[in-house]
NUFILUM-826296 format. One record per residue (C-alpha): x, y, z; residue in three letters. Coordinates in nm, 4 decimals, m for minus. Each point is the difference from the previous one (the first is absolute). Layout:
// residues N
R:x:y:z:resn
R:X:Y:Z:ALA
...
//
This chain:
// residues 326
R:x:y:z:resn
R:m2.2432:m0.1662:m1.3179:UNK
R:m0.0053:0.0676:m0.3656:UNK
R:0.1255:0.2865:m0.2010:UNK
R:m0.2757:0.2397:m0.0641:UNK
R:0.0771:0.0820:m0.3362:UNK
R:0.0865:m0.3429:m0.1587:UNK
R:m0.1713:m0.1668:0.2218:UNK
R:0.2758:m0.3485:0.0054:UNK
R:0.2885:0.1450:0.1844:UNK
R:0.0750:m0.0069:0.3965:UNK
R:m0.0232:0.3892:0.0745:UNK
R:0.3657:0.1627:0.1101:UNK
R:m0.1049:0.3555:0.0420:UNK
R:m0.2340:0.2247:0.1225:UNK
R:m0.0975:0.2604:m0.2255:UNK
R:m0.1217:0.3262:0.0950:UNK
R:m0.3064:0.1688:m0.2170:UNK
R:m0.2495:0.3130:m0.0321:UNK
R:m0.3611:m0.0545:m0.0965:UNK
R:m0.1890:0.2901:m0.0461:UNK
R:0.2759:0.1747:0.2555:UNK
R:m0.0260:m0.2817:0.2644:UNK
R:0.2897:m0.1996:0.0725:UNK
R:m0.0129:m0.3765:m0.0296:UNK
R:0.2353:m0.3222:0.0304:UNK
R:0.0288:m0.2385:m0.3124:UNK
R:0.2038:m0.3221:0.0450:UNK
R:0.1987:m0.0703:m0.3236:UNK
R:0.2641:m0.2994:m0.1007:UNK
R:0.3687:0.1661:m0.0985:UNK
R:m0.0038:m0.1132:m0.3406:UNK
R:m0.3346:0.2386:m0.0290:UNK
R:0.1991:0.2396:0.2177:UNK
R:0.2714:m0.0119:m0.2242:UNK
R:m0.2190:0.0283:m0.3233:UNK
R:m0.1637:0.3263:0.1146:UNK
R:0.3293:0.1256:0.1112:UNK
R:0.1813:m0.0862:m0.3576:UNK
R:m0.3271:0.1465:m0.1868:UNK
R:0.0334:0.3814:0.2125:UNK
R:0.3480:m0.0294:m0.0574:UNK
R:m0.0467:m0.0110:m0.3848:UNK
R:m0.2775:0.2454:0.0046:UNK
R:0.2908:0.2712:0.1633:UNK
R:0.1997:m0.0484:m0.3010:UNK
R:m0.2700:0.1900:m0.2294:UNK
R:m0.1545:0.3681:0.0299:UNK
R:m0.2897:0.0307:0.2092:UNK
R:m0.2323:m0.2885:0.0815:UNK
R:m0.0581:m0.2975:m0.2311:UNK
R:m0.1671:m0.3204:0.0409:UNK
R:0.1661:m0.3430:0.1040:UNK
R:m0.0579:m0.3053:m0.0818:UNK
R:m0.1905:m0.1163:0.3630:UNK
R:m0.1826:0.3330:m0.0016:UNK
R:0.1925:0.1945:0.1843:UNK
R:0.1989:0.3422:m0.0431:UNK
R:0.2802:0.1573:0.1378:UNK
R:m0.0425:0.2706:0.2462:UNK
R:0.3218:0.1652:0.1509:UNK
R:m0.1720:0.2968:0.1536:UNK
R:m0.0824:m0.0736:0.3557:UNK
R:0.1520:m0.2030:0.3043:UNK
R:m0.1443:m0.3567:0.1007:UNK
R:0.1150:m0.1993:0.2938:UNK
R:m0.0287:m0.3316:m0.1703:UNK
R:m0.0855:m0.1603:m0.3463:UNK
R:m0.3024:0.2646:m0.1121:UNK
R:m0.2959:m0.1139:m0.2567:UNK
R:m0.2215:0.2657:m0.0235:UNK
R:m0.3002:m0.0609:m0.1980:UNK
R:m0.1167:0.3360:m0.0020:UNK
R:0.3379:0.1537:m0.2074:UNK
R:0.0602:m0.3896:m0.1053:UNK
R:0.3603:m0.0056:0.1068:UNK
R:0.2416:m0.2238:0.1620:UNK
R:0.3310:0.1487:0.1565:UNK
R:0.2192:m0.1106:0.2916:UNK
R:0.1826:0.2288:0.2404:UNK
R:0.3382:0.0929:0.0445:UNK
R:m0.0216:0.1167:0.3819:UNK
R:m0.1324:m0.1712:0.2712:UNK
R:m0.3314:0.2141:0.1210:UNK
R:0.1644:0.0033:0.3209:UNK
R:m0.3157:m0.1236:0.1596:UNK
R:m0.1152:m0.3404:0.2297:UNK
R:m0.3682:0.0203:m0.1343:UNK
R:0.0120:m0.3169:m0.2104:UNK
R:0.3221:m0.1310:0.1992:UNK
R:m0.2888:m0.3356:0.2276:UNK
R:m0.1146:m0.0846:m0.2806:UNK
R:0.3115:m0.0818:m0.2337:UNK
R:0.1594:m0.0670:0.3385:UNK
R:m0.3005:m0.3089:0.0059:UNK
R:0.0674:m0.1182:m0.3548:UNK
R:0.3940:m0.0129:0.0462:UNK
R:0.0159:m0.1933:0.3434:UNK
R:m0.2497:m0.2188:m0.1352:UNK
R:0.2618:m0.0495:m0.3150:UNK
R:0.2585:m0.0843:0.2838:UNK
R:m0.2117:m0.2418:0.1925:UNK
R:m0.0465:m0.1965:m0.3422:UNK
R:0.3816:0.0260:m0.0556:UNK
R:0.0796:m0.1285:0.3197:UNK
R:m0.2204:m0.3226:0.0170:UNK
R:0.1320:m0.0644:m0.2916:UNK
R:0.3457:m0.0355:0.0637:UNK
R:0.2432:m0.2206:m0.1300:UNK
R:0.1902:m0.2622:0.2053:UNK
R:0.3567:m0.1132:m0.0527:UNK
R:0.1955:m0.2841:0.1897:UNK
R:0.3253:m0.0618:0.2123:UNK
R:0.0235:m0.2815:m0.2194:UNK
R:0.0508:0.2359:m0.3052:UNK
R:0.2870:0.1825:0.1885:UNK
R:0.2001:m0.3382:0.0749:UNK
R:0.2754:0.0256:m0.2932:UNK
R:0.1070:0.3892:0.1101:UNK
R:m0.0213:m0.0965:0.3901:UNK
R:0.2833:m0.2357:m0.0137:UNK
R:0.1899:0.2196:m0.1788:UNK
R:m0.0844:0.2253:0.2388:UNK
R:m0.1548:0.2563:m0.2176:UNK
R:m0.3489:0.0345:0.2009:UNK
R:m0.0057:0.2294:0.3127:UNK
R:m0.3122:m0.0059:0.2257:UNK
R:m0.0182:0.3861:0.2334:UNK
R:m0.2218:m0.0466:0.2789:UNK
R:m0.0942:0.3884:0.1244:UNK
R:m0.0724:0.0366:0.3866:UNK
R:m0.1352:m0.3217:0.0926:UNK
R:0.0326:0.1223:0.3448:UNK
R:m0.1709:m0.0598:0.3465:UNK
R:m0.0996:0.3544:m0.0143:UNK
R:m0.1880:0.0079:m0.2868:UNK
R:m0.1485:m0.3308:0.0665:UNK
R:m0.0141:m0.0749:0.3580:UNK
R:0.0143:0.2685:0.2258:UNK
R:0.0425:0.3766:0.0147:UNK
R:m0.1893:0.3070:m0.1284:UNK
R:m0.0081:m0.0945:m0.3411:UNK
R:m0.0149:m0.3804:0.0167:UNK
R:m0.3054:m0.1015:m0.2561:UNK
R:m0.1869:m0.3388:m0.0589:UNK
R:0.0425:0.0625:m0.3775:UNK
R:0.3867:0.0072:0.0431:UNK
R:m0.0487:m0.2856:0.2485:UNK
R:m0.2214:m0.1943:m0.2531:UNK
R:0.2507:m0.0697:m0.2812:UNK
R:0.2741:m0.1458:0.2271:UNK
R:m0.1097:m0.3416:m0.0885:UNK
R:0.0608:0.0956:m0.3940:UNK
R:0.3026:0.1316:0.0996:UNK
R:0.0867:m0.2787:0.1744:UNK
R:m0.0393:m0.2341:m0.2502:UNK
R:0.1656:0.2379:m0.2752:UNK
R:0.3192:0.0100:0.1914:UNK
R:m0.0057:m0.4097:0.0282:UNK
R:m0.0853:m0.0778:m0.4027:UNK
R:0.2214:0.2968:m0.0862:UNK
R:0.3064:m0.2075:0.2028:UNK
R:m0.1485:m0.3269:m0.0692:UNK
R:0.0909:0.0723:m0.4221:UNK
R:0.3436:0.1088:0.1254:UNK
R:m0.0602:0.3857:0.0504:UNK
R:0.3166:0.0979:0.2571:UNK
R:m0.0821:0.3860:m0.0305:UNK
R:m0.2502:0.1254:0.2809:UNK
R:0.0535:0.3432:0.0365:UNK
R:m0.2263:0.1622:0.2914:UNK
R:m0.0009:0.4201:m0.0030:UNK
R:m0.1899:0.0668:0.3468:UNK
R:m0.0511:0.2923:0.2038:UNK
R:0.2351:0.0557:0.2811:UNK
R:m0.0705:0.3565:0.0902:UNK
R:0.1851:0.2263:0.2046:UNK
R:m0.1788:0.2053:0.3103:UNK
R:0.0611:0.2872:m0.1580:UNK
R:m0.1502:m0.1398:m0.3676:UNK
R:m0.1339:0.3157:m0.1958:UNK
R:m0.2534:m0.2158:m0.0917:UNK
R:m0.1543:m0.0283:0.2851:UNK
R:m0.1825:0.3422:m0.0915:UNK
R:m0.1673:m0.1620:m0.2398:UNK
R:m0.0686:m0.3828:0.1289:UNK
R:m0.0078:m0.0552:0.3661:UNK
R:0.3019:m0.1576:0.1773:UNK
R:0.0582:m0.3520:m0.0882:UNK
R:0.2367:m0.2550:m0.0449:UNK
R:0.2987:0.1767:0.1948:UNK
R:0.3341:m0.1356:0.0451:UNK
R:0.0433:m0.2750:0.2222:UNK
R:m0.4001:m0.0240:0.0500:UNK
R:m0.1676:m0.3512:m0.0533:UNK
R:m0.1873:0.1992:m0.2790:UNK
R:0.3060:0.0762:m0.1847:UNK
R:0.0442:m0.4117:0.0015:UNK
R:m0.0419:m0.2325:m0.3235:UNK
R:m0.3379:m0.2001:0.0837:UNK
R:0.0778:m0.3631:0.1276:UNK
R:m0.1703:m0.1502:m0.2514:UNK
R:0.2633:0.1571:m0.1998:UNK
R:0.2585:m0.0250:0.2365:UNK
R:0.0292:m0.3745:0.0926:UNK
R:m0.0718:m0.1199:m0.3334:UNK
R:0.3458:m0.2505:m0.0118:UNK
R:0.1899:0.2093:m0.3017:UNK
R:m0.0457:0.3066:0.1684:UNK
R:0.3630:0.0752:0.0327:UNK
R:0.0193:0.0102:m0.4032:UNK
R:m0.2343:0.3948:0.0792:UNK
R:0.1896:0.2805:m0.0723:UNK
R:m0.1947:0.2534:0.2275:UNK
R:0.0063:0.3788:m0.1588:UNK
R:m0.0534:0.2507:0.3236:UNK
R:m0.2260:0.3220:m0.1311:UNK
R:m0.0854:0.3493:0.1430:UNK
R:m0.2324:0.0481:m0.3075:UNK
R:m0.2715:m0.1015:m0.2144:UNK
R:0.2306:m0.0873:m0.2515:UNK
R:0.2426:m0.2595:0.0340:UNK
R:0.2671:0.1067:m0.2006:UNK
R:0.0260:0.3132:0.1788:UNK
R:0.3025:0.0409:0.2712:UNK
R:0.0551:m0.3743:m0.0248:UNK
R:0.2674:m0.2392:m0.1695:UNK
R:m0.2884:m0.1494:m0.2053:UNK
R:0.0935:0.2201:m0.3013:UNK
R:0.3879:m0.1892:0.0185:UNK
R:m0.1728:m0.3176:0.0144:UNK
R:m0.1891:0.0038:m0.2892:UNK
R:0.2764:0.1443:m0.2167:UNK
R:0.1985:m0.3632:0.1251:UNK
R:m0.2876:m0.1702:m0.1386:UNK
R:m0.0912:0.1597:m0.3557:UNK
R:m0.0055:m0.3852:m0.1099:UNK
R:m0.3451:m0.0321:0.1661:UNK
R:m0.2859:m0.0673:m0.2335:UNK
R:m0.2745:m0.0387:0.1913:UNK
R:m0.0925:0.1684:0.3817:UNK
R:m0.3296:m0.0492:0.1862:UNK
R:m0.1193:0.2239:0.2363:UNK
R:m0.2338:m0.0859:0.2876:UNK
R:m0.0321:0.2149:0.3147:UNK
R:m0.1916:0.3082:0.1226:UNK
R:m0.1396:0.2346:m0.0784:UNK
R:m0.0844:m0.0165:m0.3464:UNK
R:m0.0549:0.3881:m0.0348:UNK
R:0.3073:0.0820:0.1682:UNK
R:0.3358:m0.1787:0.0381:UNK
R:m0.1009:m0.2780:m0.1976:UNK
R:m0.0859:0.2405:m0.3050:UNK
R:0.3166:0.2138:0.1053:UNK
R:0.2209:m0.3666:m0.0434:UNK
R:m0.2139:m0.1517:m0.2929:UNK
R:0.0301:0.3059:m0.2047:UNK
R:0.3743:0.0463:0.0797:UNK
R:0.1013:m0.3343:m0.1260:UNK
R:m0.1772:0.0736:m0.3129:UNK
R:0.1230:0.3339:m0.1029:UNK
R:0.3174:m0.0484:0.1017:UNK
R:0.0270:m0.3128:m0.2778:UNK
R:m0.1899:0.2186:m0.2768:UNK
R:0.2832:0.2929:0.1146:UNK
R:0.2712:m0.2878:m0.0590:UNK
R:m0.1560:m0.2127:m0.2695:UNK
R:m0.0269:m0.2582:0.2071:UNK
R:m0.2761:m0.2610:m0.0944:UNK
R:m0.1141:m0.0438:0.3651:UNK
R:m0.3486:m0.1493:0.0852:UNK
R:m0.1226:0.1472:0.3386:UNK
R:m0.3129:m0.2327:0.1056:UNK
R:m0.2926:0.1137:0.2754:UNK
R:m0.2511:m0.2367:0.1127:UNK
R:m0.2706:0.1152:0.0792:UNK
R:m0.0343:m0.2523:0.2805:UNK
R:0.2841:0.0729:0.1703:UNK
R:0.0152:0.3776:0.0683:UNK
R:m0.2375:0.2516:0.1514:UNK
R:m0.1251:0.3186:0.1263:UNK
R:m0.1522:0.1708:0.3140:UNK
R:m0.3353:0.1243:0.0399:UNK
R:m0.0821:0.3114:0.2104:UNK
R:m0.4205:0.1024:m0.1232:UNK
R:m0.0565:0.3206:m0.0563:UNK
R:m0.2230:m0.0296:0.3529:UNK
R:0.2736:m0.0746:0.2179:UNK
R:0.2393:0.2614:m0.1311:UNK
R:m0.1981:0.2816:m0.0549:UNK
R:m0.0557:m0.1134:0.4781:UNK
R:0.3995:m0.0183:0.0481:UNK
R:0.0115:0.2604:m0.2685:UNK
R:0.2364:m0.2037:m0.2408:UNK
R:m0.0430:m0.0327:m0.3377:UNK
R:m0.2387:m0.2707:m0.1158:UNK
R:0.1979:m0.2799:m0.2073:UNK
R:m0.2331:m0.2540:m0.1630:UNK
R:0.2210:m0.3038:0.0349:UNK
R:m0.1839:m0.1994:m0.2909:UNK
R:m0.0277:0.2642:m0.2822:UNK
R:0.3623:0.1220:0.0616:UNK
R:0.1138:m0.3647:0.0051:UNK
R:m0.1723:m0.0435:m0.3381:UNK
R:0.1152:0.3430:m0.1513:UNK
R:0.3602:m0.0596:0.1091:UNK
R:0.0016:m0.3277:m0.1720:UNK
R:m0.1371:0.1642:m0.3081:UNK
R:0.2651:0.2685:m0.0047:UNK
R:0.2963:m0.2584:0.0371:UNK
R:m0.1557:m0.2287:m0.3233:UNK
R:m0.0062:0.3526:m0.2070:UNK
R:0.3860:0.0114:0.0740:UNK
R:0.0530:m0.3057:m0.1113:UNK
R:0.0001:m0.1942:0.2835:UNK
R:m0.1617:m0.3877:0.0067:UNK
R:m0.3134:0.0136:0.2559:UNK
R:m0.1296:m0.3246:0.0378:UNK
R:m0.2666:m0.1973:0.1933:UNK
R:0.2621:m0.2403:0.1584:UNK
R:0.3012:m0.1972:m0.0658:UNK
R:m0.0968:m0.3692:0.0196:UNK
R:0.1195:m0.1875:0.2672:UNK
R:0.2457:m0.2848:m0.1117:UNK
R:m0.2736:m0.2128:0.1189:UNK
R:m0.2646:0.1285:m0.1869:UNK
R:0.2095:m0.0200:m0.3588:UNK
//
């Protein structure tokens, strides 16, 4: 979709604008965005109103929600307050998912192969987050779309100590029967349950005694757990890759930990999330409106979630080759 104005530019915002005292939508390109905003900005710095060079004047008088051409007055202002309203909310909701949907099959891979000079010296950590029976083979909230990137997983954990990687680290829940969070999530993954167990795919791989499992109570990994000690042992690390469940969650929670604690530290740590290899829950807005939860749309929270962690800095990607495939 081109820019209405110049007509060659991919539009990036939606513009909001009165004809004859009827609001309408224009679609605009930022650099025409940014021209309009530049030219009202200039047009302040004078007494009363006088004419830019696109056309437009600068009007300071009344609120807009949004970007405001108004052919009638023939002004162009932008607001400094949110309106406060949802009215145009689906429909830049529409344009920005679909902006996410592009970003996502688009991205980037990397490879194992890449990683193979800091993994033997032991610089490369790969934090697997509650690979656990209960989240992927039985209990309350067991899902296929955990279940469905064991094999990824799988073969992460065997290229990642195939290359010479010696640091598995595996926060997973292991909740008390008293867990506070409970109120929030139902009971799972208990101590001493089969849910609270690493999967076996996991679990009988043949370097599974090089784990270091990381017990949590929370969401949040670091949290009431030695994890916190463990990284501070190993500020050497340059690169750690993140696979697990769920993405929105304790996968975030870790992801985003890892990074901020190297920007706090000036540590130039890469924390990598493939795509392939973690995931959310889904619960539609159907079924939890009838068990009166709330609804959690597994694959636009998945995709949002991802999002978020690339704006802090962290590396989404579509995959991390297999040593096979490189």
């Amino acid at each position: 979709m081109k820019c209405e104005r110049c007509q060659e530019n991919p539009v990036r915002v939606r513009v909001e604008q009165i004809v004859d005292g009827q609001r309408e939508a224009r679609y605009l390109c930022q650099q025409c965005v940014d021209e309009l905003m530049s030219t009202a900005g200039q047009a302040r710095t004078f007494e009363g109103r006088s004419r830019a060079p696109f056309g437009f004047t600068a009007n300071n008088n009344r609120p807009v929600s949004a970007v405001d051409i108004d052919r009638d007055h023939n002004t162009v202002e932008r607001s400094t307050e949110n309106s406060g309203t949802l009215e145009h909310l689906p429909d830049q909701s529409t344009q920005f998912l679909q902006e996410l949907v592009d970003w996502k099959q688009n991205l980037p891979d990397t490879a194992w192969a890449d990683l193979l000079t800091d993994a033997q010296l032991g610089r490369v950590a790969l934090f697997s987050v509650d690979m656990l029976n209960g989240f992927c083979h039985e209990g309350t909230l067991s899902s296929p779309r955990i279940k469905a990137i064991i094999p990824a997983v799988v073969t992460a954990f065997k290229d990642a100590h195939a290359i010479g990687v010696r640091n598995f680290v595996l926060p997973q829940d292991c909740h008390s029967a008293d867990s506070v969070e409970f109120a929030d999530f139902p009971p799972h993954c208990q101590v001493g349950s089969r849910e609270a167990n690493t999967i076996p795919e996991l679990a009988e791989l043949p370097f599974a005694d090089l784990y270091t499992i990381v017990p949590k109570n929370s969401l949040n990994a670091f949290h009431g757990t030695d994890l916190g000690k463990w990284l501070e042992a190993h500020r050497d690390l340059s690169t750690a890759v993140v696979v697990g469940n769920c993405t929105d969650l304790c996968v975030y929670q870790l992801a985003m930990h890892l990074k901020l604690y190297a920007n706090a530290h000036n540590l130039k740590l890469r924390v990598i999330v493939p795509e392939n290899a973690v995931q959310t829950y889904d619960m539609p807005v159907e079924t939890a409106r009838e068990i009166g939860a709330l609804p959690h749309n597994g694959d636009v929270l998945h995709l949002l979630f991802l999002y978020h962690m690339r704006l802090n800095g962290v590396e989404v990607v579509r995959e991390i080759r297999s040593l096979q495939a490189s």
